[in-house]
C-alpha positions in Angstrom: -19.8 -40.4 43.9 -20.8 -44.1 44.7 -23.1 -46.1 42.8 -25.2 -48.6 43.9 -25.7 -51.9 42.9 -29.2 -51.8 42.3 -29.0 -48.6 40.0 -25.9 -50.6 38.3 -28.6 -53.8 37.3 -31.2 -51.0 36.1 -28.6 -49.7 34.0 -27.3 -53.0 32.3 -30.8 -54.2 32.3 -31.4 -50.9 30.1 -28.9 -50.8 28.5 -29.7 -54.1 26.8 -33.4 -53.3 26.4 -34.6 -52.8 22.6 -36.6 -50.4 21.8 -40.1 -50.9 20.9 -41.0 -50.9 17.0 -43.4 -48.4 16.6 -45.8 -48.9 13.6 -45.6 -46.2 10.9 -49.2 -45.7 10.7 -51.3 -45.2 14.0 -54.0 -47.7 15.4 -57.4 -45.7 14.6 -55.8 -46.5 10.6 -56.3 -50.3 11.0 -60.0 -49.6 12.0 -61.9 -49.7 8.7 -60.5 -52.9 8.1 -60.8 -54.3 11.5 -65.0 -52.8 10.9 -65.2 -55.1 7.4 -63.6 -58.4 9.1 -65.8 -58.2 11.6 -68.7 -57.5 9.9 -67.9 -60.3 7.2 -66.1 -63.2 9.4 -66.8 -62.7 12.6 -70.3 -61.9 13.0 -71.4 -65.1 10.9 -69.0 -67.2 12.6 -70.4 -66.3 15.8 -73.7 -66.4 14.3 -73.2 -70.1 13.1 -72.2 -71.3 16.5 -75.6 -69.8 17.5 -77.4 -71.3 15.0 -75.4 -74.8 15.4 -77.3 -75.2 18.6 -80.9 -74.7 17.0 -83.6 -76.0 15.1 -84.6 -72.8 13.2 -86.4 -71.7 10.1 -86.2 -68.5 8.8 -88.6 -67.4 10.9 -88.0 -69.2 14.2 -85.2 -71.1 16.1 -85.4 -73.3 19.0 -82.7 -74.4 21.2 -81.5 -77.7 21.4 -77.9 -77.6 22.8 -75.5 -80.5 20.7 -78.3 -82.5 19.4 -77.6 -81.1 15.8 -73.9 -82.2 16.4 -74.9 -85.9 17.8 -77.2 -86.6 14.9 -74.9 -85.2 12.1 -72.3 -87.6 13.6 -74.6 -90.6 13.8 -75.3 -90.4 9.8 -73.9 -93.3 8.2 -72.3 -91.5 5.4 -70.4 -88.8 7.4 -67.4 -91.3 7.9 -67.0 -92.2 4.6 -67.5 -88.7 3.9 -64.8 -87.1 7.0 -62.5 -90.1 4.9 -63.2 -88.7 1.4 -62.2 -85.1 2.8 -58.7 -86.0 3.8 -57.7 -88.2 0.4 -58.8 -85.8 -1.4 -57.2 -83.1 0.3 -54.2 -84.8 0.7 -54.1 -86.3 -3.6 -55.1 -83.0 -4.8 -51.8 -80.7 -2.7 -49.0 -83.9 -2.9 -49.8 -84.0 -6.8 -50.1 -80.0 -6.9 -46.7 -79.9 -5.4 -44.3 -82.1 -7.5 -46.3 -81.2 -11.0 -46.0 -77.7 -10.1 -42.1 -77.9 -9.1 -41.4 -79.7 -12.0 -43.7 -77.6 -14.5 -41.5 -74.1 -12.8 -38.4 -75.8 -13.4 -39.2 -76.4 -17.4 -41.2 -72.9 -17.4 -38.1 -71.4 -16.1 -35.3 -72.8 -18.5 -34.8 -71.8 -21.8 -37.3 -73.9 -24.0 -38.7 -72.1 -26.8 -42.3 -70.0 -26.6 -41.8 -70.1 -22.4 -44.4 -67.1 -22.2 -47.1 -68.9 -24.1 -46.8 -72.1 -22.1 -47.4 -70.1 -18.8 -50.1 -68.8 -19.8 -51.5 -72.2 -21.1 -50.7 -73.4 -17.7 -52.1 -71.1 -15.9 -55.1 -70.6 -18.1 -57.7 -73.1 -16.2 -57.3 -71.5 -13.1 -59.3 -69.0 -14.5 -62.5 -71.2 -16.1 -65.6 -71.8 -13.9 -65.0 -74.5 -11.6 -68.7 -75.7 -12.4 -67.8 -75.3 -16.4 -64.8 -77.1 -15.6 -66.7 -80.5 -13.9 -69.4 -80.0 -16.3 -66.8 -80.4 -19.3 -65.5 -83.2 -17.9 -68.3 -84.8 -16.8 -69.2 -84.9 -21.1 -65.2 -85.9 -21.4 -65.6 -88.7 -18.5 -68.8 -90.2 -20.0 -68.4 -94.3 -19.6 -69.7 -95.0 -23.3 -69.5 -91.6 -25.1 -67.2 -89.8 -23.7 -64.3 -88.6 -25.5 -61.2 -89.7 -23.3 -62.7 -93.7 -23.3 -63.2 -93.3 -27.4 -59.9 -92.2 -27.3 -58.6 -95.1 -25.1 -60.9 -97.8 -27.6 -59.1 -96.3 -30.3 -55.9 -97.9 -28.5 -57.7 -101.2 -28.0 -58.0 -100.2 -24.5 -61.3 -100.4 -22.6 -62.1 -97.3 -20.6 -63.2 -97.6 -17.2 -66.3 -95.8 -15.7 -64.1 -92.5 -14.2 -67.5 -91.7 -12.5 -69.8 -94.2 -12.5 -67.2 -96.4 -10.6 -67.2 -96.2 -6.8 -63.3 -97.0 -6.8 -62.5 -94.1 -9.2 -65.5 -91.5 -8.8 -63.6 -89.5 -5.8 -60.2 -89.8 -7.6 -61.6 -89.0 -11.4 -62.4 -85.6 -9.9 -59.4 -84.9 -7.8 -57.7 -85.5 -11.1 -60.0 -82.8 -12.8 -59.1 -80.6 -9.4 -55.3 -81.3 -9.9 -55.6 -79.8 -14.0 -57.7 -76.5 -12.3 -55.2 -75.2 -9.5 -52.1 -76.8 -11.1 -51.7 -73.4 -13.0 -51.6 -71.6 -9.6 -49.2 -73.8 -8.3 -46.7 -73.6 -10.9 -46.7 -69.8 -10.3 -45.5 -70.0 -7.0 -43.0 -72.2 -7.7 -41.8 -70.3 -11.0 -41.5 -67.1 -8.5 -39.8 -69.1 -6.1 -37.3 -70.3 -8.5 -36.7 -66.8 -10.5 -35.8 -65.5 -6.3 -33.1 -68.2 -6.0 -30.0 -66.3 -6.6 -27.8 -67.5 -9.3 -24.5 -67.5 -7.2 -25.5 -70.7 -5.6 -25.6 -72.3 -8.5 -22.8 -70.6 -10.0 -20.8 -72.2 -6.7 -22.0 -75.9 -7.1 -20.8 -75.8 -10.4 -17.6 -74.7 -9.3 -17.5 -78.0 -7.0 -18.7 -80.0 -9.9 -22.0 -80.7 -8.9 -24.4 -82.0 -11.6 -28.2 -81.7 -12.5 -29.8 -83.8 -9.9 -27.3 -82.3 -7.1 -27.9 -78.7 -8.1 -31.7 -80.1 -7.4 -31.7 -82.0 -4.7 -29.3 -79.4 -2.5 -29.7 -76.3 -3.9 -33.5 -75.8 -5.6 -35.4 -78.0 -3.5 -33.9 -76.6 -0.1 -34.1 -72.8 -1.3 -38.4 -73.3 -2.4 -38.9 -74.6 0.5 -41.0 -71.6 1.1 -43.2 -71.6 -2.0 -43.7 -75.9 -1.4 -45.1 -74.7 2.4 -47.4 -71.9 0.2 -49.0 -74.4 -2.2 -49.2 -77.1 0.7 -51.0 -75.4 2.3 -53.1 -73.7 0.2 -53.9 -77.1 -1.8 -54.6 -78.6 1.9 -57.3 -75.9 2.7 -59.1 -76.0 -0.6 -59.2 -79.9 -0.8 -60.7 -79.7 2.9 -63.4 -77.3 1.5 -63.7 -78.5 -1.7 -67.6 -78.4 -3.1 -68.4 -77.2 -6.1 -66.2 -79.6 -8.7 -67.7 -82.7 -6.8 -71.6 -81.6 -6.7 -71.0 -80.5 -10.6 -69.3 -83.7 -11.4 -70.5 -86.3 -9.8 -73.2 -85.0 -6.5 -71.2 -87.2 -4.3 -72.4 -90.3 -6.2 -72.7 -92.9 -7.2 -73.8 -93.7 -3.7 -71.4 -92.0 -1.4 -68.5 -92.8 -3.3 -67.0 -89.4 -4.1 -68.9 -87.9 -1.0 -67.3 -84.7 1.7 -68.3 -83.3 4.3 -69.3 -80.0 1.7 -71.6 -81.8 -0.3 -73.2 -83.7 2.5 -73.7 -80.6 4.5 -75.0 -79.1 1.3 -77.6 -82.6 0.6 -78.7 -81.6 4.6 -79.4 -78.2 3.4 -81.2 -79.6 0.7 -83.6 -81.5 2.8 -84.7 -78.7 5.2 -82.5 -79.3 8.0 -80.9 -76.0 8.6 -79.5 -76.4 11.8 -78.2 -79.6 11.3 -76.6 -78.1 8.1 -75.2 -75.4 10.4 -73.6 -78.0 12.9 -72.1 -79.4 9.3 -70.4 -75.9 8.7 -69.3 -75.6 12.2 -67.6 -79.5 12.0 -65.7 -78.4 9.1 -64.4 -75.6 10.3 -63.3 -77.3 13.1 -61.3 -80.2 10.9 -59.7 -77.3 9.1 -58.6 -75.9 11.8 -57.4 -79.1 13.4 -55.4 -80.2 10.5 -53.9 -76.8 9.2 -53.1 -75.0 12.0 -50.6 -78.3 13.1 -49.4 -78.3 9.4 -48.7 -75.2 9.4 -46.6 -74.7 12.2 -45.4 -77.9 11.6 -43.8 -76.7 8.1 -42.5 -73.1 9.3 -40.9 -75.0 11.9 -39.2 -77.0 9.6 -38.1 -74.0 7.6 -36.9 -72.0 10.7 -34.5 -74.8 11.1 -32.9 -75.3 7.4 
């Protein structure tokens, strides 16, 4: 019997063809969810880019194309604020990265009453963010407050943490670094308990010491958990409102201003749509910066 060629490429070609993955649950399963999303995120998102390119009320809109956009851009305070955004973005997730790594590697050796200090760590995470900037608004107070008493006690002079325009934006990124650091460690602590002991159990075999085990074993092996809190930190620094409006309203001046609070101070004075065209510009940055980042950092991993 001959065979031709062409049936002979159909069946190598086959032959080497996976089969598909089929899902265990069927399609009409993932509908209730799909409903929810779209009902919660994608109808207002769409509904914002509407509203982005109107003047409206609650009663009325009117459209005006990018006008919204152009004037939120030619506010004076939007740069400093677009600047504010990204220091404190970036502050908040470097200093959430190496205090949480560090904080996992002590939670994670044997140091006595371990389960009490997690859960001292971790404990702020779960306070009101505006209790949290409210406390240390009280705490930060230039001439009352209990950190500069503490610091005159020394013979030192405490500087205004809020009332200065150099250290209002990083006074609160602090407070946001003691919040989410508990979250952060937790990460990492589950990042390092998954790190398989044979690895170390080999570099000590080769004589490797502390600093080596770290610097080519730990660090390489949570590389997964530092791309987690990244960009997790990243996000929530981008979007970051409430600490700042509790803590200082953006002030003094537009010193520890962001684009949330000067959306919000739009909001505030009636213009809605110009508010809207705010929410839709930060969105935007987010997306801009984070999606990059992102694939920027899984890249990274796919290669170690």
């Amino acid at each position: 019997m001959s065979v031709s060629p062409q049936s002979l490429a159909l069946g190598s070609t086959g032959s080497t063809r996976k089969p598909r993955r089929r899902s265990a649950y069927p399609m009409w399963f993932f509908l209730p969810a799909a409903i929810i999303y779209g009902l919660l995120f994608l109808a207002p998102t769409c509904a914002s880019l509407y509203f982005s390119l109107t003047r409206w009320t609650l009663f009325s809109a009117t459209f005006i194309g990018f006008d919204n956009f152009l004037q939120f851009f030619r506010e004076p305070f939007l740069i400093q604020g677009l600047v504010n955004t990204v220091i404190y973005a970036t502050v908040t997730s470097a200093a959430k990265v190496v205090l949480g790594m560090l904080l996992a590697l002590l939670l994670t050796s044997q140091i006595i009453g371990r389960g009490y200090l997690r859960s001292v760590i971790f404990f702020p995470v779960l306070v009101s963010t505006v209790g949290v900037g409210i406390t240390f608004t009280v705490l930060m107070h230039p001439t009352q407050g209990m950190i500069n008493e503490g610091l005159a006690l020394l013979g030192i002079k405490g500087p205004g943490w809020l009332t200065d325009p150099k250290l209002a934006l990083l006074s609160v990124a602090l407070v946001d670094v003691w919040k989410g650091l508990g979250l952060a460690t937790v990460i990492y602590i589950a990042g390092v308990v998954s790190i398989p002991k044979d690895y170390f159990e080999a570099a000590r075999i080769d004589g490797a010491t502390k600093i080596q085990n770290f610097v080519y074993v730990t660090l390489p092996l949570l590389r997964p958990a530092t791309n987690t809190v990244i960009v997790l930190s990243f996000i929530g620094g981008l979007r970051t409102f409430d600490l700042i409006w509790a803590m200082t309203k953006g002030g003094p001046g537009f010193a520890s201003d962001t684009i949330a609070s000067v959306i919000y101070k739009q909001y505030q004075a009636g213009f809605y749509g110009l508010s809207t065209a705010g929410n839709v510009v930060l969105f935007l940055l987010i997306g801009i910066l984070v999606v990059p980042l992102t694939m920027f950092l899984n890249r990274r991993e796919g290669h170690e």
